[in-house]
C-alpha positions in Angstrom: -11.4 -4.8 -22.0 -11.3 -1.1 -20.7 -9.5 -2.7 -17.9 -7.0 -4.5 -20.2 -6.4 -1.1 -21.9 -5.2 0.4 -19.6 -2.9 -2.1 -18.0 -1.4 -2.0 -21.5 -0.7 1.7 -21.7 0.7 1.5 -18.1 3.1 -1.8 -19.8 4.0 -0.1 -23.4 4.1 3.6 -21.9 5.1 3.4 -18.0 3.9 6.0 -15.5 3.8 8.9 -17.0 1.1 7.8 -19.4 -0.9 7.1 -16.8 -0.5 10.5 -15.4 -0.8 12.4 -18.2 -4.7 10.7 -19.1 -5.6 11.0 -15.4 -4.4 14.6 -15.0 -6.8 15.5 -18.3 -9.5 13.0 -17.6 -9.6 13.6 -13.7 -7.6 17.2 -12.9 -9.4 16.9 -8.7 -8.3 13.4 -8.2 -5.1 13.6 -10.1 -4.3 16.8 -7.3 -4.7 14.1 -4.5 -3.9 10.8 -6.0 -0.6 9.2 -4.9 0.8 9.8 -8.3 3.8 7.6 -7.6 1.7 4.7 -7.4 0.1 3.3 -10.9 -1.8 1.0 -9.0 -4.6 3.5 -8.5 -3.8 5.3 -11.1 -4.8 2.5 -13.2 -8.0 2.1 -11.3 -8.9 5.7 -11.4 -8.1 6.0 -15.5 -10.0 2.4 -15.9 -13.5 4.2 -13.9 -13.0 7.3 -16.3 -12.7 5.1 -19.4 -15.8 2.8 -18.9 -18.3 5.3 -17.2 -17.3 8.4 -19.3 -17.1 10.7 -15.5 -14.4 11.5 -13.7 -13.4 8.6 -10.8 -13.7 11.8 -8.3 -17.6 12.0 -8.7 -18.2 8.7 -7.6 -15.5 9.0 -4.8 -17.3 11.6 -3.1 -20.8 10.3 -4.1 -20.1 7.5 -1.6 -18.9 8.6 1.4 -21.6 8.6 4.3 -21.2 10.9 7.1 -20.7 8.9 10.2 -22.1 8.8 13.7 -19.1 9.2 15.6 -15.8 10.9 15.3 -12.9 8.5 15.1 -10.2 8.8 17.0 -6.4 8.2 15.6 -4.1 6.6 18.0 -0.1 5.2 16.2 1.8 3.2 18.2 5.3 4.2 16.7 8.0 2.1 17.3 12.0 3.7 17.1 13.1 2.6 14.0 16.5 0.4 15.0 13.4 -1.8 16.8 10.8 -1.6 13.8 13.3 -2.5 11.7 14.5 -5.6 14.0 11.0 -7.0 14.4 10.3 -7.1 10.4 13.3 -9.1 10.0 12.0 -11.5 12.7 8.5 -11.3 11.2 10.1 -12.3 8.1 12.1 -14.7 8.9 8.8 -16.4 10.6 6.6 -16.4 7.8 9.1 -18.5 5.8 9.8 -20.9 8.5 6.1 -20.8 8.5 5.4 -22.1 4.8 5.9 -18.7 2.6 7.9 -20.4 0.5 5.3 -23.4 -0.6 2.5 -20.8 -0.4 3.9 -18.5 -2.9 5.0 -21.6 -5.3 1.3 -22.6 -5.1 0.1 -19.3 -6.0 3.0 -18.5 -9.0 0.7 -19.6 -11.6 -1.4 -16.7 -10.2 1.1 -14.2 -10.3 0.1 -11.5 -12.5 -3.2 -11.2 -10.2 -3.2 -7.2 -8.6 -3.8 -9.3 -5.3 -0.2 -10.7 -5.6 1.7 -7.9 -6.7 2.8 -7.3 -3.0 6.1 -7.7 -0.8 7.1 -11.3 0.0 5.1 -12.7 -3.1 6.8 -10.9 -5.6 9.8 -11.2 -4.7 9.5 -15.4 -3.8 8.6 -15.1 -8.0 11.1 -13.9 -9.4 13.3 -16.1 -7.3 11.1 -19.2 -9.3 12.2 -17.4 -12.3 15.6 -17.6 -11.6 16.5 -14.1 -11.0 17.5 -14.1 -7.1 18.7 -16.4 -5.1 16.0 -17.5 -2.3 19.0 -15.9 -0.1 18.5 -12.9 -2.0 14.7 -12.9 -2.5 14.2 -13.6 1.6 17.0 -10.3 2.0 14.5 -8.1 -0.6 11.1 -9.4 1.4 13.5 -7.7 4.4 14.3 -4.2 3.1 11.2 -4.0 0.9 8.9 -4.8 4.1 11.4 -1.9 6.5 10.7 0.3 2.7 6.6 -0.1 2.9 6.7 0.5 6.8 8.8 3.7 6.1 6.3 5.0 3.8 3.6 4.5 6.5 5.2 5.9 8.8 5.9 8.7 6.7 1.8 9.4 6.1 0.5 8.5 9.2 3.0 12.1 10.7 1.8 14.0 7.8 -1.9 13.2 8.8 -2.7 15.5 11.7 -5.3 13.6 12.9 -2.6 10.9 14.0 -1.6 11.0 17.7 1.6 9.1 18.1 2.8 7.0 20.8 5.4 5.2 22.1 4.2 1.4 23.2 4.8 2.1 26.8 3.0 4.8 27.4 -0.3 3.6 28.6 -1.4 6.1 30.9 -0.3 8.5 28.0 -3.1 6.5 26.0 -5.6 6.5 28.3 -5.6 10.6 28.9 -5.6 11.3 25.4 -8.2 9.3 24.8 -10.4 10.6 27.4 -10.0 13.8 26.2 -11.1 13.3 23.2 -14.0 12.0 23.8 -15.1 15.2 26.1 
């Protein structure tokens, strides 16, 4: 029900809500949250709500140090090409059966799990509000949208070494070095 509760504020009040409870229930994690994105905002407000702590006590309770120190390698594409191969991918999946898989999942749809590009959109072309045209076109720019916004945090993460695809050797070197 706590759950519930807060999927309704996010429905009768929209994002803001959700900021405004996190930023007085949770001010650390509301600093470093993605505020943008009510998914985890939701989560974070529904932890606060039914354990009475903040959902930033229990994030750092669990991390475990590791043995190791990970190394971050991106192969980054040009965007002309990225952009090329996500339409391809696309077009793929529903030559593949997206289409039937989505209609078998619709009755499913309000599930977090399927609140993602290529399903959503495949439902609201079963509800009559695109064109399967259309709704194939959205799965395209939506997809070329999410890999933006990737792209986007993976440069502002330092610890990210980009790459282009052909640059092997590059690779390689890097790698060794960092494990010196």
């Amino acid at each position: 029900e706590v759950k519930e509760a807060v999927d309704r504020l996010y429905r009768e009040h929209g994002l803001p809500a959700l900021q405004a409870q996190l930023q007085e229930l949770d001010p650390a994690y509301y600093e470093e949250v993605d505020r943008q994105n009510p998914q985890r905002l939701m989560r974070a407000l529904a932890v606060c709500r039914a354990s009475g702590r903040p959902y930033s006590e229990f994030r750092r309770s669990g991390i475990k140090p590791r043995s190791f120190q990970p190394i971050y390698v991106l192969l980054e594409l040009d965007r002309k090409t990225l952009y090329e191969r996500i339409d391809h991918r696309v077009d793929e999946m529903v030559r593949a059966g997206l289409i039937d898989e989505a209609r078998a999942l619709y009755p499913l749809r309000r599930h977090n799990a399927l609140q993602t590009v290529g399903y959503q959109e495949l439902f609201d072309h079963f509800e009559g509000k695109y064109t399967l045209e259309e709704a194939i076109e959205l799965i395209k720019r939506n997809s070329r949208r999410y890999a933006k916004r990737q792209m986007t945090w993976f440069r502002k993460d330092a610890h990210w070494r980009a790459f282009a695809p052909g640059e092997t050797e590059a690779v390689i070197d890097y790698l060794e070095g960092q494990m010196q």
